[in-house]
C-alpha positions as CSV (number, residue, x, y, z in Angstrom):
1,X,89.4,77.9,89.5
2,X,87.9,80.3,91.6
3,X,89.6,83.6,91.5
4,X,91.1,85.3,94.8
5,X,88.1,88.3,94.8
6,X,85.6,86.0,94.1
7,X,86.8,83.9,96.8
8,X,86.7,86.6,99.2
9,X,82.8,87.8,98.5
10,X,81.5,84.2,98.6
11,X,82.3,84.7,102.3
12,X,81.5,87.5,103.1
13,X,79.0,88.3,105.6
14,X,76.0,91.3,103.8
15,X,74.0,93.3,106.1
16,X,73.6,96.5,103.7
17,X,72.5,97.0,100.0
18,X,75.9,98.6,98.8
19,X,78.0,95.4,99.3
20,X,75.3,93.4,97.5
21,X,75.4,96.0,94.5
22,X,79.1,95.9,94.6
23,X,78.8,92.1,94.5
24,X,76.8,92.3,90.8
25,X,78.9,94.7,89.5
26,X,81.9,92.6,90.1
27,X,80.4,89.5,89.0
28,X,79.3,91.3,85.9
29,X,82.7,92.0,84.9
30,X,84.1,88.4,85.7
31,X,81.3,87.1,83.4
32,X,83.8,88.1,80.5
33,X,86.4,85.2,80.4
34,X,88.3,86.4,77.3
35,X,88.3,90.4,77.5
36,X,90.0,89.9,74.3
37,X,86.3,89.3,72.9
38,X,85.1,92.3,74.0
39,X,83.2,94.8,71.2
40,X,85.8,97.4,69.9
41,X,88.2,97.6,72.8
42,X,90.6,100.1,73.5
43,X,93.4,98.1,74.1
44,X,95.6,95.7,73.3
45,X,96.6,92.2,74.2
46,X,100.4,90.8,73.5
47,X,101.8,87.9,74.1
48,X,105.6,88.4,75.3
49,X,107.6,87.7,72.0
50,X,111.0,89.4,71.4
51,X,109.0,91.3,68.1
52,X,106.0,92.5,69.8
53,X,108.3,93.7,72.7
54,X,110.4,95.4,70.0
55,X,107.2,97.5,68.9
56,X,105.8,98.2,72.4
57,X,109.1,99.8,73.0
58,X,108.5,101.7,69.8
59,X,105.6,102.7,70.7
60,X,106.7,104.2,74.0
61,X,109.2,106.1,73.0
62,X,107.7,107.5,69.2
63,X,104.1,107.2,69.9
64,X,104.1,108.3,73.2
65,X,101.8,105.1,74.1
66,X,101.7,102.5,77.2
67,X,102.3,99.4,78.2
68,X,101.3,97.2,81.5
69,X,103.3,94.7,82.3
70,X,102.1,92.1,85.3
71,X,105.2,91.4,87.4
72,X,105.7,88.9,90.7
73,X,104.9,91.8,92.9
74,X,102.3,94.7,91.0
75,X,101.2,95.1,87.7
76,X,103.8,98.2,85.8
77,X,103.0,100.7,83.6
78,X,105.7,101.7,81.1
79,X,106.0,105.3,79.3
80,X,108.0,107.5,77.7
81,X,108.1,110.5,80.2
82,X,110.9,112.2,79.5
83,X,109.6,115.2,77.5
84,X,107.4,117.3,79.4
85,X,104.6,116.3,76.5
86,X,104.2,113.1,76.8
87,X,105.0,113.3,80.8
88,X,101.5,115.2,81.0
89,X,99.6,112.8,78.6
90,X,100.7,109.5,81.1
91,X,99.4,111.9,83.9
92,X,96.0,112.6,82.4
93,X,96.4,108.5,81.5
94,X,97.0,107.9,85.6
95,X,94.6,110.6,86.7
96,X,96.9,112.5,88.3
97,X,96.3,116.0,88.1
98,X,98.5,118.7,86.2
99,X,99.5,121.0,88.9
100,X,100.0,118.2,91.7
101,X,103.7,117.2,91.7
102,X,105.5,113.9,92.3
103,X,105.5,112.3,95.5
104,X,108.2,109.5,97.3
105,X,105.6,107.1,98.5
106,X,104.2,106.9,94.7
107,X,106.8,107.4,92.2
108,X,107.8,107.7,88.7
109,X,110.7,106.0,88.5
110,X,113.2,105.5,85.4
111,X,113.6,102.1,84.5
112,X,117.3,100.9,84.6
113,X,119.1,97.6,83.6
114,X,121.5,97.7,86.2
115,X,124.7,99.5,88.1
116,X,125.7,101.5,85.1
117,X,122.1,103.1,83.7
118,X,121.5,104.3,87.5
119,X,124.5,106.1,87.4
120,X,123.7,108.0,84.7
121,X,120.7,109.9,86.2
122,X,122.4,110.1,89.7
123,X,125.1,112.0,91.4
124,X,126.5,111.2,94.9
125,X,129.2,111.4,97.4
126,X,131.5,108.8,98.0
127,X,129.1,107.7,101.2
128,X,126.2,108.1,98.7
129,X,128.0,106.1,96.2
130,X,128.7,102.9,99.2
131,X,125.4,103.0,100.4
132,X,124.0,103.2,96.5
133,X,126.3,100.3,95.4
134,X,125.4,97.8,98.3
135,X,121.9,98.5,97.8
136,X,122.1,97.6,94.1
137,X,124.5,94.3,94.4
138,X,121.7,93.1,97.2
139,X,118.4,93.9,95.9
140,X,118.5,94.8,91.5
141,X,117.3,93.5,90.1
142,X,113.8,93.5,92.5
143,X,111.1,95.0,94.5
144,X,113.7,98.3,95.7
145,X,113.5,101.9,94.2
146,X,115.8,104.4,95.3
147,X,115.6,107.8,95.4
148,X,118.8,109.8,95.1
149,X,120.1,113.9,94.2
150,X,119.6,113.3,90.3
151,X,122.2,114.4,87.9
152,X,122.1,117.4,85.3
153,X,120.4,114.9,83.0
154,X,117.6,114.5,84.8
155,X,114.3,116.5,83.5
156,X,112.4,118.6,86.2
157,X,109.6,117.1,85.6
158,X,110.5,113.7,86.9
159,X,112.0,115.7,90.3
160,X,110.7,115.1,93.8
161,X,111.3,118.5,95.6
162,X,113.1,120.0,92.7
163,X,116.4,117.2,93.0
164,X,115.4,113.7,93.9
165,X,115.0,111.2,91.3
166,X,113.8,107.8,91.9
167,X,115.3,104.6,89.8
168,X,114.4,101.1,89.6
169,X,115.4,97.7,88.4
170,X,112.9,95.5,87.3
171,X,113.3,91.8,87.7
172,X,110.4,90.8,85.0
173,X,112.8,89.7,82.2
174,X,110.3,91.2,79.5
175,X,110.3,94.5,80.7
176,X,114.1,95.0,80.9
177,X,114.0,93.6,77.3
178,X,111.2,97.0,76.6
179,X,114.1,98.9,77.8
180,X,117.0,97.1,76.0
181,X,114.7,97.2,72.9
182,X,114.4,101.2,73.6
183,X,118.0,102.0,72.5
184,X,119.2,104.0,75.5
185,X,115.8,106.4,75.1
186,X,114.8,106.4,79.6
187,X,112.0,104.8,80.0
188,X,109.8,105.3,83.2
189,X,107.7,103.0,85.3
190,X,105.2,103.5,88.0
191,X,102.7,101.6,89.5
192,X,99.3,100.5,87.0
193,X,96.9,102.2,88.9
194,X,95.4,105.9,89.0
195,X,96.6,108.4,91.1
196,X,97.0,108.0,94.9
197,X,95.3,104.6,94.7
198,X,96.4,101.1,95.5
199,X,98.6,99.4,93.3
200,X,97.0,96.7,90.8
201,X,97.7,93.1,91.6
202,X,95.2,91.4,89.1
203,X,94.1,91.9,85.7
204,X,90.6,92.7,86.5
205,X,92.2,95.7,88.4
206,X,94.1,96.7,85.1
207,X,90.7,96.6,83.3
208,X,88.3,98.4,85.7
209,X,90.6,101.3,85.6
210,X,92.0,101.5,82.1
211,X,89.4,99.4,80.0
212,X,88.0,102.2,77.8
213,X,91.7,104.2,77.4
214,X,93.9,103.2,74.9
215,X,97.4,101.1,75.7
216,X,98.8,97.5,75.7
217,X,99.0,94.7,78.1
218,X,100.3,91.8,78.0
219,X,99.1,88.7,79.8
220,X,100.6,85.4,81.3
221,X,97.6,82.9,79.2
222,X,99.5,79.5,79.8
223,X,99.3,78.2,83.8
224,X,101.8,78.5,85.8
225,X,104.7,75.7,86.0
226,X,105.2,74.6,89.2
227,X,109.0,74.4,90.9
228,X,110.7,73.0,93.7
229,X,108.7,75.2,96.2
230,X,105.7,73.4,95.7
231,X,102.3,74.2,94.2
232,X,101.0,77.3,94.1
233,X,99.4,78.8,97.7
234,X,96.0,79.2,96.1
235,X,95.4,75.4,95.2
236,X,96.0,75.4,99.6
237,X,98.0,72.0,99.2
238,X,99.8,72.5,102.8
239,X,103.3,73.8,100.9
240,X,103.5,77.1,102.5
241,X,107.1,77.8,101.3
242,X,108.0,80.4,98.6
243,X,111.3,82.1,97.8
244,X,113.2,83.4,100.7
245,X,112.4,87.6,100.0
246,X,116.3,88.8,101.6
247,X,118.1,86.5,98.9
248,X,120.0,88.7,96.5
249,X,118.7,88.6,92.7
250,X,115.4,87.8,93.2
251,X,113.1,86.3,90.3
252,X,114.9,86.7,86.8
253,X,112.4,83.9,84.9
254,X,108.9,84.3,83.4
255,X,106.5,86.2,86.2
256,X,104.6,83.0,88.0
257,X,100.9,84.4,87.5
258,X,98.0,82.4,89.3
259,X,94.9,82.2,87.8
260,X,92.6,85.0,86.6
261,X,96.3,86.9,86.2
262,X,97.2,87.3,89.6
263,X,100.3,88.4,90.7
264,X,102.2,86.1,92.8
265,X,102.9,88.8,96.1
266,X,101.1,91.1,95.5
267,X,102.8,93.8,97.4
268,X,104.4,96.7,95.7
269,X,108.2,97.7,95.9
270,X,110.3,99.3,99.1
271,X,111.0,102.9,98.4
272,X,114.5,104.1,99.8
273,X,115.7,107.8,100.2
274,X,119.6,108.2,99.5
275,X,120.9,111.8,101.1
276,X,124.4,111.9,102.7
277,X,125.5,108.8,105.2
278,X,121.8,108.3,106.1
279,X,119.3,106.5,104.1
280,X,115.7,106.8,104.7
281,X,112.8,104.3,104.6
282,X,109.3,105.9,102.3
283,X,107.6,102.9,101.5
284,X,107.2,99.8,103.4
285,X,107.1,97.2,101.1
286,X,108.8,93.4,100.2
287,X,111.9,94.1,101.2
288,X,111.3,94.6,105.1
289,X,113.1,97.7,106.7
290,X,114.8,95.4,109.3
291,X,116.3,93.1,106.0
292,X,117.9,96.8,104.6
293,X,119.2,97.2,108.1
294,X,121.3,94.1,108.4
295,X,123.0,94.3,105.2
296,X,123.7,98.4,105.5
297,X,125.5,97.6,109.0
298,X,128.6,97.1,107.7
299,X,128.7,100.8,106.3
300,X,128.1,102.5,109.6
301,X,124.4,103.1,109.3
302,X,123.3,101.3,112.2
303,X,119.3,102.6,111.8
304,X,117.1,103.9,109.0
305,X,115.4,106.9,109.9
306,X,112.0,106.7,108.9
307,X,110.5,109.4,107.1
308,X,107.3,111.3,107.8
309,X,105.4,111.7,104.9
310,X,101.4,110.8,104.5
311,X,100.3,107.8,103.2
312,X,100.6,107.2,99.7
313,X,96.7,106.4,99.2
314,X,94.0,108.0,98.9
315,X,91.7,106.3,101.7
316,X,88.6,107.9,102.2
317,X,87.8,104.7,104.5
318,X,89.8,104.6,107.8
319,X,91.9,101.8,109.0
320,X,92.2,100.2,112.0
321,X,94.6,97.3,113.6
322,X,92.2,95.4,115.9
323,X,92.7,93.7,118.8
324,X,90.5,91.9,121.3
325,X,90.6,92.2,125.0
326,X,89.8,89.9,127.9
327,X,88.5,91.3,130.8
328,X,86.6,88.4,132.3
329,X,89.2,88.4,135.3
330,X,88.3,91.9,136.1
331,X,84.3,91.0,136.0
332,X,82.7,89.6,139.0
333,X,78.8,90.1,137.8
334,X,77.1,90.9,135.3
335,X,76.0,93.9,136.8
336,X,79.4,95.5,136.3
337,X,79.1,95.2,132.7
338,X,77.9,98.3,130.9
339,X,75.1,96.8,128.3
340,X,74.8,100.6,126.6
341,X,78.3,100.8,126.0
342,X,78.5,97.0,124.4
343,X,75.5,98.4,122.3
344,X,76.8,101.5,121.1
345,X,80.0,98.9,120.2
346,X,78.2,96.6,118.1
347,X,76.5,99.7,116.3
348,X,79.7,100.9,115.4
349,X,80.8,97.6,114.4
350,X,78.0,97.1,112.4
351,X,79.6,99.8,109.7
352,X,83.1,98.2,109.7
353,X,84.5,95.9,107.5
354,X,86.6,92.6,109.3
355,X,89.6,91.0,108.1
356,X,90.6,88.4,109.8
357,X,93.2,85.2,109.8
358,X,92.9,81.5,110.5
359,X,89.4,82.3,111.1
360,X,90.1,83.1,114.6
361,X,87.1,85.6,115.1
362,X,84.8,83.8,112.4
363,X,83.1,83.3,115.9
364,X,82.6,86.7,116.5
365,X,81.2,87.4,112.3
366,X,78.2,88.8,113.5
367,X,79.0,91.6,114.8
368,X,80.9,92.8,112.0
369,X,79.3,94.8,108.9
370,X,81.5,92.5,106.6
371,X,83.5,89.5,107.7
372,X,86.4,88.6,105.7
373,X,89.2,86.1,105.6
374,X,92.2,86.9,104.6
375,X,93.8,83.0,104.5
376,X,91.3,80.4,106.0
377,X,94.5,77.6,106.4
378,X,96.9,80.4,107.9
379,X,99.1,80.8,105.5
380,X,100.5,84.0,105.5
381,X,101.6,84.2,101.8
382,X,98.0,83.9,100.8
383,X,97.1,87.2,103.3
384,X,99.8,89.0,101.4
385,X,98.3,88.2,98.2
386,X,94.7,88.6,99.1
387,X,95.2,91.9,100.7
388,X,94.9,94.1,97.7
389,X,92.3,92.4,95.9
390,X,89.8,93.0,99.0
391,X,90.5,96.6,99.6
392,X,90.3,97.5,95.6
393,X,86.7,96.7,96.6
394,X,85.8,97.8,99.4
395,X,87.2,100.8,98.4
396,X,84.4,100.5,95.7
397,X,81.6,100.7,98.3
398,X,80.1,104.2,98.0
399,X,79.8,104.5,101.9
400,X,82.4,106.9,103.6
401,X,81.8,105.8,106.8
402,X,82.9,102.7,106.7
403,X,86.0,101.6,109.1
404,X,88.6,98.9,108.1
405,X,89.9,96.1,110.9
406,X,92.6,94.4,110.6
407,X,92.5,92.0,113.1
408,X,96.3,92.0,114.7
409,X,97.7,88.4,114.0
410,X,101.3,89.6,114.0
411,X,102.1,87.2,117.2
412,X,101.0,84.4,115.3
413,X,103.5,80.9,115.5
414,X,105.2,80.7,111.8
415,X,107.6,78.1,111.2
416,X,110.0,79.2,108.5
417,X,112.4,82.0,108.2
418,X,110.7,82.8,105.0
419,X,106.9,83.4,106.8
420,X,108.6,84.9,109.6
421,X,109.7,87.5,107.2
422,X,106.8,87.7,105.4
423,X,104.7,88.3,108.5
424,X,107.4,91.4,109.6
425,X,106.5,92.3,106.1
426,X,102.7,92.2,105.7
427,X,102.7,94.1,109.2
428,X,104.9,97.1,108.3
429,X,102.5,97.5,105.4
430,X,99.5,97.5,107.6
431,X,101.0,100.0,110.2
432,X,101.6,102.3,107.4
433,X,98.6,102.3,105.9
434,X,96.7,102.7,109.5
435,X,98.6,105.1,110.5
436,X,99.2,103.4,113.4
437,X,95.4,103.6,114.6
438,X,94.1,101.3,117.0
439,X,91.0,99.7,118.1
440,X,90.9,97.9,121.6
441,X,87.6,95.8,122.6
442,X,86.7,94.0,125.5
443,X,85.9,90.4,124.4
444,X,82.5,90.1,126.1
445,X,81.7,93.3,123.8
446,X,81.5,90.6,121.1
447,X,79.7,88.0,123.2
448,X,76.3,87.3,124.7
449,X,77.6,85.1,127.4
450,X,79.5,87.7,129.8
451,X,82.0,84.9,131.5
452,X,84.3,84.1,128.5
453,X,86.7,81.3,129.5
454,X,90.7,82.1,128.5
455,X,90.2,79.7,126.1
456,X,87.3,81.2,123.9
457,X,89.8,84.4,123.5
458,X,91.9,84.4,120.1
């Protein structure tokens, strides 16, 4: 089966020689089907039994080694961070540099089986402690890490402006048994990725970034089985629907991994901040900040405040939500149409990068540097999953200049609660990561023929 990236650059529209060179590289590296195969490498592959999870949790905590895990949401990264030793070797491991401390929006969290291993590391009011509790009983185990005033137990290290420690609960059933196996020795987790980058959400990810260091991953090798949702979105059989996201205990069986190890959301966790009676939203991510609201209303907090803290990536490309404008009402002749304006437009959007929904500006994929589709069928739970894949490459492309569209969809007629959600979802992630920029351009911008009809407009 054709793999989500690959999917991607077969449709996508070149007009300069870096996306063609990105293009080989990345078909160079999918020319290995069994990276197991490869010459000498660094790593290694496990398959999830109870005795090779017994000695990656050995490893971790005596060898001070590490261990990816691919989960329904991002691929994890496991470590033994607790001593300030082996905290700086998993930095040098993420690239993350000595003297630049921890951040909210990218954390290392400690990994926790449930109510009572949080409260170990933590120490709250009796507000605190309500708002804590309801969070856990909802959303652990799940996508949700919390950050609240650690406890004296807490290394420094691990501290996000000197008393903040964040906790998770992972859902992926062999990761909680890495930290069951680990004899009450904290383990933490963060995202398998370097440093200020996008999470990982396939294994190709895992191996561009870490292929020559040393560590151990384990893969899903047998296909996925399917369940009463339906097939999975990528074989686009029409079944849009997928587990409802606000149900409490999400996903405690096997990760469902698509081909070519794909995670099945790809969208990494919600990050919370716990600090008196208020609770603060740091990360937009599958648990949407209007689900949090609803089930916190009963304890008084009738609004999370959002925090303002920078994006959590690194872009050095800008992104933009896009949307297109008719003016045709407002355009009598073509004489009132400003021709060096349209071409200085098109320029620009010659060095921009589209993504797009439903093909509803495949139309318009001319004018674009780079035309891609995010979900040809509209399904939105394929955009979700797609997103990530696309920008770890164009984030690839040497080319600074290069601007990022997403083409605003967010109006768009879903059916179920379930895509609803996931739309309110996808689109708080987008927001965040364009900083709430904005392009606006005049349909006839796009077209030759100045006298669009209402119909031609997406």
């Amino acid at each position: 089966m054709i793999t989500t990236c690959l999917y991607f650059f077969f449709n996508i529209i070149f007009k300069f020689d870096s996306f063609k060179n990105l293009l080989e590289i990345v078909l160079d590296n999918w020319v290995m089907e069994g990276f197991s195969e490869l010459n000498e490498p660094s790593f290694k592959i496990y398959k999830n039994t109870d005795k090779n999870l017994i000695t990656s949790a050995t490893k971790i905590q005596d060898d001070n080694e590490f261990v990816i895990f691919p989960t329904d949401y991002v691929y994890r990264l496991l470590a033994n961070g607790f001593k300030l030793t082996s905290f700086r070797k998993f930095q040098r491991f993420i690239r993350q540099p000595k003297e630049e401390k921890l951040t909210y929006c990218q954390p290392v969290a400690i990994g926790c089986l449930g109510t009572y291993d949080a409260s170990l590391f933590v120490k709250l009011s009796l507000e605190e402690q309500n708002i804590f509790d309801i969070l856990i009983k909802t959303y652990w185990p799940g996508p949700l890490i919390i950050f609240a005033r650690a406890s004296e137990i807490v290394p420094k290290h691990l501290l996000v402006d000197g008393k903040w420690i964040a906790l998770c609960c992972p859902s992926n059933k062999f990761i909680r048994k890495v930290i069951q196996f680990s004899n009450g020795l904290p383990i933490i987790i963060s995202y398998a990725t370097h440093h200020n980058k996008p999470p990982s959400t396939t294994f190709e990810h895992i191996f561009n970034k870490f292929g020559s260091k040393k560590f151990h991953v384990y893969r899903q090798v047998q296909p996925p089985k399917k369940n009463n949702e339906g097939d999975n979105i990528r074989h686009n059989t029409g079944d849009n629907s997928i587990e409802d996201p606000s149900l409490p205990k999400m996903d405690h069986q096997e990760p469902t991994l698509i081909d070519n190890d794909t995670c099945k959301y790809c969208l990494e966790d919600t990050i919370v901040k716990i600090t008196d009676q208020q609770i603060s939203l740091v990360n937009n991510g599958f648990i949407s900040k209007q689900q949090i609201e609803t089930v916190l209303s009963n304890t008084g907090i009738k609004q999370i405040m959002k925090e303002q803290i920078s994006n959590h990536f690194d872009w050095e490309k800008q992104l933009y939500v896009l949307n297109i404008l008719d003016l045709s009402v407002h355009i009598n002749s073509k004489h009132e149409f400003n021709e060096e304006l349209r071409e200085h437009t098109l320029k620009y959007l010659d060095k921009t990068v589209l993504f797009d929904f439903n093909g509803k500006l495949a139309k318009y994929e001319n004018c674009f540097g780079v035309y891609v589709d995010l979900s040809k069928n509209g399904h939105i739970e394929e955009a979700i999953m797609n997103l990530y894949s696309v920008i770890h490459q164009i984030l690839e492309l040497r080319d600074k200049t290069i601007k990022l569209l997403v083409y605003d969809f967010s109006h768009g007629i879903f059916k179920t609660n379930s895509q609803k959600n996931l739309n309110l979802v996808f689109w708080n992630k987008i927001h965040q990561i364009a900083n709430d920029r904005r392009l606006v351009i005049p349909v006839h911008f796009l077209s030759q023929n100045v006298q669009v009809m209402d119909s031609q407009i997406p």
